[in-house]
C-alpha positions in Angstrom: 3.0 -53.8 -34.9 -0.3 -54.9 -33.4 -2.7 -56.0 -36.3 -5.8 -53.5 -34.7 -5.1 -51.1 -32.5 -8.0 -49.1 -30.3 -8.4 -44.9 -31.1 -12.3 -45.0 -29.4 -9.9 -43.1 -27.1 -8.0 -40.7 -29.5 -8.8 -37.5 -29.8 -8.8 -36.1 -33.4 -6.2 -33.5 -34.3 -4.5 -33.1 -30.7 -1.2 -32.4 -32.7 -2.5 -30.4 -35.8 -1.4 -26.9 -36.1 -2.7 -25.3 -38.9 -1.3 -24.5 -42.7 -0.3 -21.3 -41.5 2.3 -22.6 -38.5 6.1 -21.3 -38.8 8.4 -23.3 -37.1 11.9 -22.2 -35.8 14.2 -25.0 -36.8 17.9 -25.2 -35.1 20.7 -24.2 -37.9 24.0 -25.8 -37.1 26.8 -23.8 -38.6 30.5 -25.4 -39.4 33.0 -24.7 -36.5 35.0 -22.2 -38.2 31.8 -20.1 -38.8 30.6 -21.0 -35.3 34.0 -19.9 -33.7 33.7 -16.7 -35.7 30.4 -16.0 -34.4 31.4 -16.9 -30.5 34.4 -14.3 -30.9 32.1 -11.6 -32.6 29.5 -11.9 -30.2 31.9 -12.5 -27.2 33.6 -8.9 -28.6 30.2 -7.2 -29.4 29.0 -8.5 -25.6 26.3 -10.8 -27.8 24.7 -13.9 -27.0 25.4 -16.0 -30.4 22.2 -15.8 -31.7 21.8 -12.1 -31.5 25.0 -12.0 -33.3 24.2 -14.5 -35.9 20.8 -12.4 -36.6 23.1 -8.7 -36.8 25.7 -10.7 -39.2 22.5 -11.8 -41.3 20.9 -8.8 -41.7 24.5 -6.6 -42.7 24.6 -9.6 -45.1 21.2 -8.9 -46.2 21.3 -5.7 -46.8 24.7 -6.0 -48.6 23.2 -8.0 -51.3 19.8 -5.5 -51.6 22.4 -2.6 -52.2 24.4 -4.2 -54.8 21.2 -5.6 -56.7 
């Protein structure tokens, strides 16, 4: 690393988003789940992550009714 380096340049907070910012972040799932998911959706006529999202909320609402 440079001792000095020159930010009369920089511009402050190019990058910065905000407290409030949601970020979608990639979930990798194990191959058998992921094989699963590529036959349920391939049988449903689903892209994966529309199937992924359906299997989730079934899921989700499972667990509600049995709480």
């Amino acid at each position: 690393m440079k001792k000095e380096y020159d930010f009369s340049n920089a511009e402050r907070g190019k990058f910065y988003r905000g407290p409030n910012l949601k970020l979608n972040l990639p979930i990798y799932l194990e191959k058998d789940v992921a094989d699963f998911v590529r036959k349920f959706a391939r049988k449903k006529r689903l892209d994966a992550q529309t199937a992924v999202n359906k299997l989730l909320r079934e899921k989700k609402a499972l667990i509600r009714s049995v709480q």
